[in-house]
PyMOL Python script that loads the backbone (N, CA, C, O; Angstrom):
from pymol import cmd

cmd.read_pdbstr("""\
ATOM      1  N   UNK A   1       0.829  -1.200   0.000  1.00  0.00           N
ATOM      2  CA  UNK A   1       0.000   0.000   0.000  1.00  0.00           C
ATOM      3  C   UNK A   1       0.865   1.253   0.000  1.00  0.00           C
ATOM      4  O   UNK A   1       0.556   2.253  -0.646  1.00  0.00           O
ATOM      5  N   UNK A   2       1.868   1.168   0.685  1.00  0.00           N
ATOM      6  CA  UNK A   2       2.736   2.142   0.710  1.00  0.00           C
ATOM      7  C   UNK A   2       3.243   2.832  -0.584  1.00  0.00           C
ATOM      8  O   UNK A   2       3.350   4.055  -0.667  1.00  0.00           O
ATOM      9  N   UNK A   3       3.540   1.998  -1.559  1.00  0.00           N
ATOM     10  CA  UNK A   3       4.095   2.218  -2.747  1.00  0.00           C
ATOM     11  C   UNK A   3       3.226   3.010  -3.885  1.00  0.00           C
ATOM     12  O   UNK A   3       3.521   3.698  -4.862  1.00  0.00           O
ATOM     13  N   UNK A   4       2.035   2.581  -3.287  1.00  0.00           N
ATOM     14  CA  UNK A   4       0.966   3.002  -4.480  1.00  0.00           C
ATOM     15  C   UNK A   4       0.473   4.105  -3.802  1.00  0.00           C
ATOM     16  O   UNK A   4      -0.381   4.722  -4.439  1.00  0.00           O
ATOM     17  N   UNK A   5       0.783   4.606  -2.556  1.00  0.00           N
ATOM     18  CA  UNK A   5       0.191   6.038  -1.825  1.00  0.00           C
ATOM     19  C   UNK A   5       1.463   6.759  -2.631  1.00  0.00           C
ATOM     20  O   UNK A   5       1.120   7.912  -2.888  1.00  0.00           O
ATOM     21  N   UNK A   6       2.434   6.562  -2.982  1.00  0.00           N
ATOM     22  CA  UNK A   6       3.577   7.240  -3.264  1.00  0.00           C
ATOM     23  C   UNK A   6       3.284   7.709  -4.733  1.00  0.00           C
ATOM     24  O   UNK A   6       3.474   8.896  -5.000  1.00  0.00           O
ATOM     25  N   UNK A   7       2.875   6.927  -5.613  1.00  0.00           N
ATOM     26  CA  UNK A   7       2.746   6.734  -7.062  1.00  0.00           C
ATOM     27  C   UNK A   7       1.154   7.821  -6.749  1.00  0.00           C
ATOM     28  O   UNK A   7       0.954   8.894  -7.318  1.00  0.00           O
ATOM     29  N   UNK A   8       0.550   7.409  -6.097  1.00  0.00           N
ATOM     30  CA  UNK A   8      -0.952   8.675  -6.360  1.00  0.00           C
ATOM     31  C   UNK A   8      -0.949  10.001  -5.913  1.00  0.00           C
ATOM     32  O   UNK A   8      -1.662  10.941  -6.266  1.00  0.00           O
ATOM     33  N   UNK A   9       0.471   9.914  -4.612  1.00  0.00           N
ATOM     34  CA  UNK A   9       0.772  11.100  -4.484  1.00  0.00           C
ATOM     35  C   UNK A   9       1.903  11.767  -5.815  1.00  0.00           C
ATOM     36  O   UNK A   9       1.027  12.011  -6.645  1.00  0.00           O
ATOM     37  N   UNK A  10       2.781  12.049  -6.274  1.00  0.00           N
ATOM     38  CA  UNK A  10       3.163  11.596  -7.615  1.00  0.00           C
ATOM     39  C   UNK A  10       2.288  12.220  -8.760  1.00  0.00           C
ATOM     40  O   UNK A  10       2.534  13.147  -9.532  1.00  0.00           O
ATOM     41  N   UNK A  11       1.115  11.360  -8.610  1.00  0.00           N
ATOM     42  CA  UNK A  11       0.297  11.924  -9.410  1.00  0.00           C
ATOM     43  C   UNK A  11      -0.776  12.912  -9.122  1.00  0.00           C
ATOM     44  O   UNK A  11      -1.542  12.830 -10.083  1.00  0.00           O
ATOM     45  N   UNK A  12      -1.113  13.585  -8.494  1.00  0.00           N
ATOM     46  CA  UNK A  12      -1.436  14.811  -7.788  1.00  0.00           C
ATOM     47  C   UNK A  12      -0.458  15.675  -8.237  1.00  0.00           C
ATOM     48  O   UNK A  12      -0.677  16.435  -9.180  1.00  0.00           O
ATOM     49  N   UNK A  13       0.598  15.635  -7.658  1.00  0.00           N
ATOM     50  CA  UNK A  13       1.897  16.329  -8.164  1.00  0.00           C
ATOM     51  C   UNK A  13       1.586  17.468  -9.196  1.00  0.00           C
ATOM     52  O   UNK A  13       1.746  18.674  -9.007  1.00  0.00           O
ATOM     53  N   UNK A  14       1.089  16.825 -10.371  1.00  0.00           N
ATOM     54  CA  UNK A  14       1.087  17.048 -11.601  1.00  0.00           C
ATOM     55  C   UNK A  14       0.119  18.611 -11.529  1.00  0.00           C
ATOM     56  O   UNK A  14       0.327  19.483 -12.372  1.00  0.00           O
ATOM     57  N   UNK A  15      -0.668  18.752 -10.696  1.00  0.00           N
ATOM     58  CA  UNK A  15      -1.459  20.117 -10.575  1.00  0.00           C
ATOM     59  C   UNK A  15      -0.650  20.967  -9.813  1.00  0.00           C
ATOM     60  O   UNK A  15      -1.229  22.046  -9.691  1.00  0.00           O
ATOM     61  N   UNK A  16       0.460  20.957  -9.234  1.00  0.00           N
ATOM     62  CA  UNK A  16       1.681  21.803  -8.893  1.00  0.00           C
ATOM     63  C   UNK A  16       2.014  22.529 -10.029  1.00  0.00           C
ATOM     64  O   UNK A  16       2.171  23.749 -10.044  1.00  0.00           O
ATOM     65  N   UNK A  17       2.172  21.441 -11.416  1.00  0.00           N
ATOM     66  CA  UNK A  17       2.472  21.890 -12.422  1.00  0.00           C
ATOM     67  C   UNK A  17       1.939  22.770 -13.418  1.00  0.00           C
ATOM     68  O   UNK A  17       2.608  23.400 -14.237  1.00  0.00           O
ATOM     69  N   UNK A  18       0.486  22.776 -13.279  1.00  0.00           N
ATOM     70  CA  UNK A  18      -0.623  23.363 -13.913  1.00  0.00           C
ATOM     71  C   UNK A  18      -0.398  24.531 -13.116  1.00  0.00           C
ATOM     72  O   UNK A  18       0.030  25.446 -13.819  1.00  0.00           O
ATOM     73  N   UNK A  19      -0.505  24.789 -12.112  1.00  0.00           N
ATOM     74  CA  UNK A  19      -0.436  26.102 -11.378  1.00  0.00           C
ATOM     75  C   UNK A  19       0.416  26.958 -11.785  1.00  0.00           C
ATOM     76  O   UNK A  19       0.277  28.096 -12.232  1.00  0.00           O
ATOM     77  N   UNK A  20       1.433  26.230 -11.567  1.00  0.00           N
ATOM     78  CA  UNK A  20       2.680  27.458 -12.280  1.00  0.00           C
ATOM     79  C   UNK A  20       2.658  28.034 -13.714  1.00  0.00           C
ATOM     80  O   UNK A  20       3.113  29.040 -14.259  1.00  0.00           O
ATOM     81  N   UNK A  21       1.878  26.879 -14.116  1.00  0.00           N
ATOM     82  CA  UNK A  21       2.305  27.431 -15.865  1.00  0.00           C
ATOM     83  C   UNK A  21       1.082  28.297 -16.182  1.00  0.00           C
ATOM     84  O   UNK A  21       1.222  29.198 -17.009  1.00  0.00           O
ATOM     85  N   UNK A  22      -0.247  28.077 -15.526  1.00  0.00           N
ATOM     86  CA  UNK A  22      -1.170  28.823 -15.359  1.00  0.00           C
ATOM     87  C   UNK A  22      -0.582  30.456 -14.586  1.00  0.00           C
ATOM     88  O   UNK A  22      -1.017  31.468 -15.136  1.00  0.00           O
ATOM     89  N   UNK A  23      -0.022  30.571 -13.864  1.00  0.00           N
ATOM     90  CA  UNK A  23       0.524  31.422 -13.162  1.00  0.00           C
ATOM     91  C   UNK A  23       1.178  32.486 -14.027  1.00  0.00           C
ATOM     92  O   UNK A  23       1.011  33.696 -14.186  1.00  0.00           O
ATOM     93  N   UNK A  24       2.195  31.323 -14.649  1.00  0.00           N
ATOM     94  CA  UNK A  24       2.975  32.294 -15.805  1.00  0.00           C
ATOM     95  C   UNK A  24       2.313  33.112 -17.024  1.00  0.00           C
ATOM     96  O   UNK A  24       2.676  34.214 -17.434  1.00  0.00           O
ATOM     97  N   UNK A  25       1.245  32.306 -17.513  1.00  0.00           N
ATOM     98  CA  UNK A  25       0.831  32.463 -18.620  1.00  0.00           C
ATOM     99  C   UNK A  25      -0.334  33.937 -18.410  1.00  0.00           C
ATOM    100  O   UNK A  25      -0.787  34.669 -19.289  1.00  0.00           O
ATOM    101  N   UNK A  26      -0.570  33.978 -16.819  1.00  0.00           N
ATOM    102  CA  UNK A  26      -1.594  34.806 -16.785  1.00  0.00           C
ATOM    103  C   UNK A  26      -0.478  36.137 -16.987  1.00  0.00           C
ATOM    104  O   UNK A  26      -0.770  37.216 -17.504  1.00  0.00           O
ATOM    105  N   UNK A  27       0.587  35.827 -16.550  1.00  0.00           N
ATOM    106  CA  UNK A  27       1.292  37.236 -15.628  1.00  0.00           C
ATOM    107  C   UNK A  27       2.048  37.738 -17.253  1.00  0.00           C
ATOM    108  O   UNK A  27       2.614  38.817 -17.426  1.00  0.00           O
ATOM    109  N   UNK A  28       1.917  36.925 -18.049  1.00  0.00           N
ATOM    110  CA  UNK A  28       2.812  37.261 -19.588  1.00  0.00           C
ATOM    111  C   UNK A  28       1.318  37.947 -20.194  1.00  0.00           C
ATOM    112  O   UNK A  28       1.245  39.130 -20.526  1.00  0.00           O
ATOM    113  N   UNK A  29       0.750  37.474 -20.232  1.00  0.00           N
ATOM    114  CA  UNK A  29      -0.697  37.812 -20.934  1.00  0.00           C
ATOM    115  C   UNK A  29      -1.139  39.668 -19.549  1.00  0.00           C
ATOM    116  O   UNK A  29      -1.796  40.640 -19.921  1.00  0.00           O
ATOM    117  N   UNK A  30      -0.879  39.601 -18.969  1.00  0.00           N
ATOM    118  CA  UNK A  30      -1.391  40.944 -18.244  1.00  0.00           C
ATOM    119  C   UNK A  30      -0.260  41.520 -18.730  1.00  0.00           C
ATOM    120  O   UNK A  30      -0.447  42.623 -19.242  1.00  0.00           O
ATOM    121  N   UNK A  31       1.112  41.020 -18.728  1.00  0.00           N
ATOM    122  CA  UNK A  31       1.865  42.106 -19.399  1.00  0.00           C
ATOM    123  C   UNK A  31       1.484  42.653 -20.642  1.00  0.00           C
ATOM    124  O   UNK A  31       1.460  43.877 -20.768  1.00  0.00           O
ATOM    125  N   UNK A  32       1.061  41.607 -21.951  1.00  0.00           N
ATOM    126  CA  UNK A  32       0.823  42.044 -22.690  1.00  0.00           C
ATOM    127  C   UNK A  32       0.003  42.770 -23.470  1.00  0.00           C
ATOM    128  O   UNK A  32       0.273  43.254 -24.570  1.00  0.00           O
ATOM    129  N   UNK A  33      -1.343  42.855 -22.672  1.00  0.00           N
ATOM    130  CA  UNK A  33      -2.364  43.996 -22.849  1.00  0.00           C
ATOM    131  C   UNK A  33      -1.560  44.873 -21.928  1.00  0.00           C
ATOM    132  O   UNK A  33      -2.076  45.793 -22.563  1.00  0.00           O
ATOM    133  N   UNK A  34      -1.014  45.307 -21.297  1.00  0.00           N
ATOM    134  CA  UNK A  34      -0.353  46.170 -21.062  1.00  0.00           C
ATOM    135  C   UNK A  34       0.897  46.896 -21.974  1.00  0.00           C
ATOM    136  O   UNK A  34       1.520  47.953 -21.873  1.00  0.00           O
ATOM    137  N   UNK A  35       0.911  46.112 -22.616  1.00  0.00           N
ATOM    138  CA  UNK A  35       1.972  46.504 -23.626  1.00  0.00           C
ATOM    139  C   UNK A  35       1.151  47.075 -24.915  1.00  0.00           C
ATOM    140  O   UNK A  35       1.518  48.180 -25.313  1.00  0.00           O
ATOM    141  N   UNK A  36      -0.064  46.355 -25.703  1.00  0.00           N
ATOM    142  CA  UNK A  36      -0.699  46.122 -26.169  1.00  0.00           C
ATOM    143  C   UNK A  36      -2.430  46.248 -26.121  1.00  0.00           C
ATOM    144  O   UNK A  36      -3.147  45.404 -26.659  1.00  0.00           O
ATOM    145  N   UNK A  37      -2.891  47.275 -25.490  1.00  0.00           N
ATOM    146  CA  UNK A  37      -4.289  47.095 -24.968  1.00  0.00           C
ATOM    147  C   UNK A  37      -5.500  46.846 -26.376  1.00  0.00           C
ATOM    148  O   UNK A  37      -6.621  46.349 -26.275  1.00  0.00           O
ATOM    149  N   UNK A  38      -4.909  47.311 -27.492  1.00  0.00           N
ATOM    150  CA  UNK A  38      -6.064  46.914 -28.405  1.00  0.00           C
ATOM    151  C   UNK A  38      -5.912  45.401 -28.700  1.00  0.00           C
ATOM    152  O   UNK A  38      -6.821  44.885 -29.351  1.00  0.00           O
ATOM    153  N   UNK A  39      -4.992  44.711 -28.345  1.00  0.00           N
ATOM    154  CA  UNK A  39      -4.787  43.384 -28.662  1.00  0.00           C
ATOM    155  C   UNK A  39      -5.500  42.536 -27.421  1.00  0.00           C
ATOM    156  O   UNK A  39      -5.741  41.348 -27.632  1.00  0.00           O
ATOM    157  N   UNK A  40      -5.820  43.076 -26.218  1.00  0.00           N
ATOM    158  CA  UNK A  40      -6.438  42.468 -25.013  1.00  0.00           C
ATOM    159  C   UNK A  40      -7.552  41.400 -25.395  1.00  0.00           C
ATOM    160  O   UNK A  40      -7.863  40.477 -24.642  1.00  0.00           O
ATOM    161  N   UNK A  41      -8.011  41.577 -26.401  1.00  0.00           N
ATOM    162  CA  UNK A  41      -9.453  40.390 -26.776  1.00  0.00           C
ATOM    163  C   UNK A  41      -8.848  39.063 -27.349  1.00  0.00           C
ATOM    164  O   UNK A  41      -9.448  38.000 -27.191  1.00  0.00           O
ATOM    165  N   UNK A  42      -7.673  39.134 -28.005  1.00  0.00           N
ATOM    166  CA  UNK A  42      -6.761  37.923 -28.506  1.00  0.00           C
ATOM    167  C   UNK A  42      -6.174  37.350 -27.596  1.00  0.00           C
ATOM    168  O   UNK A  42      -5.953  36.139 -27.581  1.00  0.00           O
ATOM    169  N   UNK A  43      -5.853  38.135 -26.737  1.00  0.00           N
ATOM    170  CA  UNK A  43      -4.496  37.686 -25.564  1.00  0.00           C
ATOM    171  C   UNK A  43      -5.391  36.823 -24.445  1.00  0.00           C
ATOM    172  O   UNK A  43      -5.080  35.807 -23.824  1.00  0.00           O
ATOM    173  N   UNK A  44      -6.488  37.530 -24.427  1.00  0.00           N
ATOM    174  CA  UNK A  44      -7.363  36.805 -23.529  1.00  0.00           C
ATOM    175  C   UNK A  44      -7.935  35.540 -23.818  1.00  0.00           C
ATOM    176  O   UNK A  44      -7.941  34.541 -23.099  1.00  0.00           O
ATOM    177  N   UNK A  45      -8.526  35.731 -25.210  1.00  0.00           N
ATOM    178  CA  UNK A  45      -9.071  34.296 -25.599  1.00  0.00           C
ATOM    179  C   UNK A  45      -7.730  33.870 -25.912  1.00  0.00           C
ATOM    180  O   UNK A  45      -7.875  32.907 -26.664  1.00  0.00           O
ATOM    181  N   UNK A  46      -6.516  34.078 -25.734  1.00  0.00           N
ATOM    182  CA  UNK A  46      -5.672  32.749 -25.925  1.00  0.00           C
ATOM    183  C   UNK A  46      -5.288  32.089 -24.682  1.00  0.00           C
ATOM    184  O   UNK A  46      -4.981  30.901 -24.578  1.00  0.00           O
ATOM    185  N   UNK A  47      -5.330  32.920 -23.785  1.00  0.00           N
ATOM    186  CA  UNK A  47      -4.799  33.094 -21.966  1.00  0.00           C
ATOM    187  C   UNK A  47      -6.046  31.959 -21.574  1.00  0.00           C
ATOM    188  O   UNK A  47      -5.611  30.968 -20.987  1.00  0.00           O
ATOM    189  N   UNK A  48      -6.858  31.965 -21.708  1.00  0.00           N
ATOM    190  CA  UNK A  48      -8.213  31.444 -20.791  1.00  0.00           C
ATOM    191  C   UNK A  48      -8.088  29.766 -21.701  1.00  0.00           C
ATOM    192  O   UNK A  48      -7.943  28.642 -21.219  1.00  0.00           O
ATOM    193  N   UNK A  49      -8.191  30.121 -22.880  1.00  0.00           N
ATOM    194  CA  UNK A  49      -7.890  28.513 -23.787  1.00  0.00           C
ATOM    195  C   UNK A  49      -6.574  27.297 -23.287  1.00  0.00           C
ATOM    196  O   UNK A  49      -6.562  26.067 -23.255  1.00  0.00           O
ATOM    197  N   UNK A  50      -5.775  28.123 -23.020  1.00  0.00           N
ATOM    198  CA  UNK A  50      -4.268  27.704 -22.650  1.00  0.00           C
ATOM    199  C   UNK A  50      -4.481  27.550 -20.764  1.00  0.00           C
ATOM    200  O   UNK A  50      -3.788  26.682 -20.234  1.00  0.00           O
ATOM    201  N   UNK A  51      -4.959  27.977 -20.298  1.00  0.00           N
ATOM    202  CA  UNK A  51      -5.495  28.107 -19.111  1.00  0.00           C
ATOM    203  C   UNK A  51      -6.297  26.258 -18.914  1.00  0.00           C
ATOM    204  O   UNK A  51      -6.162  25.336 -18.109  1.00  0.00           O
ATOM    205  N   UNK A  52      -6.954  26.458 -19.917  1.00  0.00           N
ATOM    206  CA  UNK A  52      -8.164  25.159 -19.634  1.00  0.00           C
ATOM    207  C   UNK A  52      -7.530  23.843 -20.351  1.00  0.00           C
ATOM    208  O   UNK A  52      -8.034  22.726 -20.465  1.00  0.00           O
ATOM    209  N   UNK A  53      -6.438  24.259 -20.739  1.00  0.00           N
ATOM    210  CA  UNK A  53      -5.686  22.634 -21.191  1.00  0.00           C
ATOM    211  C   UNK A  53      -4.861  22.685 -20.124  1.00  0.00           C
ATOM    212  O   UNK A  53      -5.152  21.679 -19.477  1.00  0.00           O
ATOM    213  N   UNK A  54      -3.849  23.372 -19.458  1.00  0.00           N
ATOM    214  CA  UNK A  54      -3.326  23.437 -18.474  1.00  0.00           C
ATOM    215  C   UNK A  54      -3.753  22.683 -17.559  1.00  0.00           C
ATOM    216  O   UNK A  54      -3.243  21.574 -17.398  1.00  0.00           O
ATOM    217  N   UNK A  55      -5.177  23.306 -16.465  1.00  0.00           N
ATOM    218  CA  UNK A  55      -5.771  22.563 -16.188  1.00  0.00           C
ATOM    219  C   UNK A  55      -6.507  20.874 -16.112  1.00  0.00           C
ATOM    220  O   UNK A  55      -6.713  20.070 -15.203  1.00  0.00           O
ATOM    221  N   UNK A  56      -6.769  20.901 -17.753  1.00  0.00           N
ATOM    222  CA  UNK A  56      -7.135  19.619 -17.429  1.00  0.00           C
ATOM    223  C   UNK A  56      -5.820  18.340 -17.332  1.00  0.00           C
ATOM    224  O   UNK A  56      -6.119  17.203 -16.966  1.00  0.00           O
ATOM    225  N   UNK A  57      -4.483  18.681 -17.680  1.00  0.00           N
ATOM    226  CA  UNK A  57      -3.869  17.809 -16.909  1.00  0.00           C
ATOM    227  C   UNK A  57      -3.363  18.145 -15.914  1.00  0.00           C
ATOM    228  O   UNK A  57      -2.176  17.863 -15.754  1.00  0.00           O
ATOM    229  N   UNK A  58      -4.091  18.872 -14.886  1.00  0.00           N
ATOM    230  CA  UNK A  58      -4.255  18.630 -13.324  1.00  0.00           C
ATOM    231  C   UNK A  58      -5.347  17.636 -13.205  1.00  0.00           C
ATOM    232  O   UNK A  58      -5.008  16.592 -12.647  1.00  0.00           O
ATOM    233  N   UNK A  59      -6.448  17.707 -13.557  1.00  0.00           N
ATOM    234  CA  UNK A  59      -7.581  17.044 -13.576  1.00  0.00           C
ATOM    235  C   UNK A  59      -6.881  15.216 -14.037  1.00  0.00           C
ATOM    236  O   UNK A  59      -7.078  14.145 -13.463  1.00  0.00           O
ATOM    237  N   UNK A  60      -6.175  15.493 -15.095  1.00  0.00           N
ATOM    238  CA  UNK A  60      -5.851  13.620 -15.411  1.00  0.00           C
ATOM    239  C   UNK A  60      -4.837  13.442 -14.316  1.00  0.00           C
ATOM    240  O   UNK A  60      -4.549  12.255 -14.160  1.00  0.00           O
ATOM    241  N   UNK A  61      -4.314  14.134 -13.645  1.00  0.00           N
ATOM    242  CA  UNK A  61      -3.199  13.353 -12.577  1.00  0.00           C
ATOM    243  C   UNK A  61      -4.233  13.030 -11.391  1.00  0.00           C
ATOM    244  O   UNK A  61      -4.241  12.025 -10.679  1.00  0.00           O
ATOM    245  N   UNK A  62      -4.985  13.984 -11.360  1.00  0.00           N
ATOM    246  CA  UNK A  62      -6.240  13.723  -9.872  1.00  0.00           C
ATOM    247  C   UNK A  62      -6.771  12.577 -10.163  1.00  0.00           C
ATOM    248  O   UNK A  62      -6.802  11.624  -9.385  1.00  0.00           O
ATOM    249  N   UNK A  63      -7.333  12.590 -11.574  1.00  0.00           N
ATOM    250  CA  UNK A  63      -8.045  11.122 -11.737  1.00  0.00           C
ATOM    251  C   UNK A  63      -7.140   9.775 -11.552  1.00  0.00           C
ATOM    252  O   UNK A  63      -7.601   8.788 -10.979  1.00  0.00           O
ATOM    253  N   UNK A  64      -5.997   9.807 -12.011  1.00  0.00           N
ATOM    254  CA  UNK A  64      -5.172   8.781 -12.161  1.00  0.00           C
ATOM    255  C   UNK A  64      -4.803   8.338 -10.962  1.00  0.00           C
ATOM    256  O   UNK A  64      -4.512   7.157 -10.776  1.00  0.00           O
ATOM    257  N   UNK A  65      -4.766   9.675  -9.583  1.00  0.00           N
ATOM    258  CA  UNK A  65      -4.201   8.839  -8.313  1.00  0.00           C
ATOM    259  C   UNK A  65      -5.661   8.555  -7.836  1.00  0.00           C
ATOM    260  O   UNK A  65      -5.723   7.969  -6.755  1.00  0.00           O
ATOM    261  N   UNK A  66      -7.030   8.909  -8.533  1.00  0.00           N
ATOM    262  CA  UNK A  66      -7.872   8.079  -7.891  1.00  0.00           C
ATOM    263  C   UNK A  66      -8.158   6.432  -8.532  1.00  0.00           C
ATOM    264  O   UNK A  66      -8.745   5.589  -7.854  1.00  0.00           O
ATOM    265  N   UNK A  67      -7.909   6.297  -9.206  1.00  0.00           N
ATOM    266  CA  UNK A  67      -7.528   5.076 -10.016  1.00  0.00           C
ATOM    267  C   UNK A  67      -6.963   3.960  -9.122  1.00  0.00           C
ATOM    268  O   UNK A  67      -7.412   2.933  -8.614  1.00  0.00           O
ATOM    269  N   UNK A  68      -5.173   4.941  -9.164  1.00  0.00           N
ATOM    270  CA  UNK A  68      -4.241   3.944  -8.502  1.00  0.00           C
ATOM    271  C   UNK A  68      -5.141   3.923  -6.942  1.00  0.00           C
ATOM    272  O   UNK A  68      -4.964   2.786  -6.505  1.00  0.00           O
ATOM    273  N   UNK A  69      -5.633   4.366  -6.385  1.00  0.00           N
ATOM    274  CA  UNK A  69      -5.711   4.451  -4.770  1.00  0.00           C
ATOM    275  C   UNK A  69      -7.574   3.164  -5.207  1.00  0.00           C
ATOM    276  O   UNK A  69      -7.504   1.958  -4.975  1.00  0.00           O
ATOM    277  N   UNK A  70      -7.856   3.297  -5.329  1.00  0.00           N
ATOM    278  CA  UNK A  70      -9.449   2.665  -5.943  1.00  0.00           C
ATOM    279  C   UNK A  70      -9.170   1.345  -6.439  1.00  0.00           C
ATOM    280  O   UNK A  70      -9.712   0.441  -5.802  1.00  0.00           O
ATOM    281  N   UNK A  71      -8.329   0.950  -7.596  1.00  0.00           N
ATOM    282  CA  UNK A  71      -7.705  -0.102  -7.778  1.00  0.00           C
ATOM    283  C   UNK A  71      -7.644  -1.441  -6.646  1.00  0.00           C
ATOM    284  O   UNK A  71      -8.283  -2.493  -6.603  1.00  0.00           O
ATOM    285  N   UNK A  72      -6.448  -0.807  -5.673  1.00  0.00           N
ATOM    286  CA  UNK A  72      -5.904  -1.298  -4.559  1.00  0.00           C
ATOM    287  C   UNK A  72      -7.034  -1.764  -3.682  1.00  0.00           C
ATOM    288  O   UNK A  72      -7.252  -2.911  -3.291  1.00  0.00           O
ATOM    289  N   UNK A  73      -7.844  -0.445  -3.401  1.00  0.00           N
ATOM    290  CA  UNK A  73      -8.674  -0.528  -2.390  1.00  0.00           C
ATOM    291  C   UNK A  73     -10.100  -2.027  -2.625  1.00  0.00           C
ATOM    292  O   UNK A  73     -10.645  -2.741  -1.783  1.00  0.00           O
ATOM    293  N   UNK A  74     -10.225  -1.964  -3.940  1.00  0.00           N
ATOM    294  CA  UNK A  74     -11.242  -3.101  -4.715  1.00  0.00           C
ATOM    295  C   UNK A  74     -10.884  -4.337  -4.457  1.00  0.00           C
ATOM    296  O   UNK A  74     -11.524  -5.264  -3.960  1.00  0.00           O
ATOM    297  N   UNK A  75      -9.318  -4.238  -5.011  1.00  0.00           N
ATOM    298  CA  UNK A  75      -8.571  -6.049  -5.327  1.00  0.00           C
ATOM    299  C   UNK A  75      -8.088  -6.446  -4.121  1.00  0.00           C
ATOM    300  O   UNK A  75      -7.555  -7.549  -4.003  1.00  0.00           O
TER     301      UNK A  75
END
""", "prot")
cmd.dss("prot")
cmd.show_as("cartoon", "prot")
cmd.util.cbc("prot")
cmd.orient("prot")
């Protein structure tokens, strides 16, 4: 059991990763309507799109350590 709490923690992980790049992407995109304010309607619909793929592999690492942890818990 131990091994597979390690591997689902692991996979959680993976929304550490989404955060940051979500993080970045917002703080480049506020720069750049700032740089750029008639361009703000592009930057945004690209910011919020890039935002929601980001996201969803936070969402597949969540699912995956519910998997591995669900798996175990069944068999």
């Amino acid at each position: 059991m131990g091994l597979l709490a390690i591997a689902a923690g692991i996979a959680v992980f993976t929304g550490v990763g989404a955060g940051i790049g979500i993080g970045i992407a917002t703080g480049k995109a506020a720069e750049g309507i700032s740089r750029q304010p008639e361009a703000s309607g592009k930057i945004m619909t690209t910011t919020i799109l890039g935002a929601a793929l980001s996201e969803a592999t936070a969402i597949y690492g969540f699912v995956v350590a519910l998997i591995i942890l669900f798996v175990k818990w069944a068999g």
